[in-house]
N, C-alpha and C positions, 0 to 999 in steps of 0.2 A: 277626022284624022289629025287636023293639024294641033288640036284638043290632046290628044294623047302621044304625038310627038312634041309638043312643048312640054308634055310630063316626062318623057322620057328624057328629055336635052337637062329637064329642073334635076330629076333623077340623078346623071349623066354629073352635071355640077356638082351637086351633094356627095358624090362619091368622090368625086377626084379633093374636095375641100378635105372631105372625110382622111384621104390617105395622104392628103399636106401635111394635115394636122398629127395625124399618128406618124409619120415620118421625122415631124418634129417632135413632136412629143419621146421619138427613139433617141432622135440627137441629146436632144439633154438629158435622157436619162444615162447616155452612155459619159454625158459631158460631168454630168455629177459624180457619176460614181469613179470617173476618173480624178476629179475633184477629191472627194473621199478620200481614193489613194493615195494620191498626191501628201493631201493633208495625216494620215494614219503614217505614212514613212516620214514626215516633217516629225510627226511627236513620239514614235520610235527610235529616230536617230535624236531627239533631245534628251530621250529617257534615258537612249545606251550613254551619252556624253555625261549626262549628270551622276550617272551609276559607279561610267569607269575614271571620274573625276574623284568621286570619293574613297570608289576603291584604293586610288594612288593616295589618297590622301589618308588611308588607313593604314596600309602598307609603309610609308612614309613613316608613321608616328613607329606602327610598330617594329620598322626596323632600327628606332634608333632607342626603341625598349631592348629590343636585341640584343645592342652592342653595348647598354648598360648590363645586362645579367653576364654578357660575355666578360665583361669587365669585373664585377662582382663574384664570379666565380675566377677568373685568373687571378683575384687578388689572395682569395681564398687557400686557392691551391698553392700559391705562393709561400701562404701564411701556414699552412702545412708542412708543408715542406721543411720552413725556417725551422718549424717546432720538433722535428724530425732530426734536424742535425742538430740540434740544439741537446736530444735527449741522446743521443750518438757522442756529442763530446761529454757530455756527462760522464756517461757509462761506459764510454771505453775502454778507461783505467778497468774498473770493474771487471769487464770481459775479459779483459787480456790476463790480468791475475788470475779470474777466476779459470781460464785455459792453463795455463801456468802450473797451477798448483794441481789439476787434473792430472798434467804429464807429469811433474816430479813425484806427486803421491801416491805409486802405485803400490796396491795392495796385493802382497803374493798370499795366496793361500798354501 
């Protein structure tokens, strides 16, 4: 008997090591994969900084493309314009005669 209670007590040990063991073997694997986590939102929040870093700095260049085309089209319009009254003093004379001589030269049939 005491033959097959020592096997049972060895047994008895083996088990209880057995679920030390897988007990820890659970801790680290929850300890890694928190780990994991940990580390996966360290280089998501690097990736979003470096992303919205360049973004600003695209945004940047190209708001002051921007305000060069804004500038290059006011000047333009500008320049229109000049050329507008410019062809207005011209042809003023022109118009106004040419009204003129509509209303004095009527033709009666």
């Amino acid at each position: 008997m005491s033959k097959s209670s020592a096997s049972i007590q060895r047994l008895m040990r083996a088990e209880s090591q057995a679920n030390t063991k897988i007990d820890s073997a659970r801790t680290n694997k929850q300890n890694l994969l928190k780990k994991a986590r940990d580390d996966a939102d360290l280089e998501v929040k690097g990736y979003k900084h470096k992303k919205e870093a360049e973004f600003e700095q695209y945004k940047k260049t190209h708001e002051a493309d921007t305000g060069s085309y804004e500038q290059q089209l006011q000047q333009q319009t500008q320049k229109t314009i000049e050329e507008i009254h410019q062809q207005v003093a011209a042809n003023k004379q022109k118009v106004v005669d040419l009204i003129l001589k509509s209303i004095v030269d009527v033709h009666i049939e």
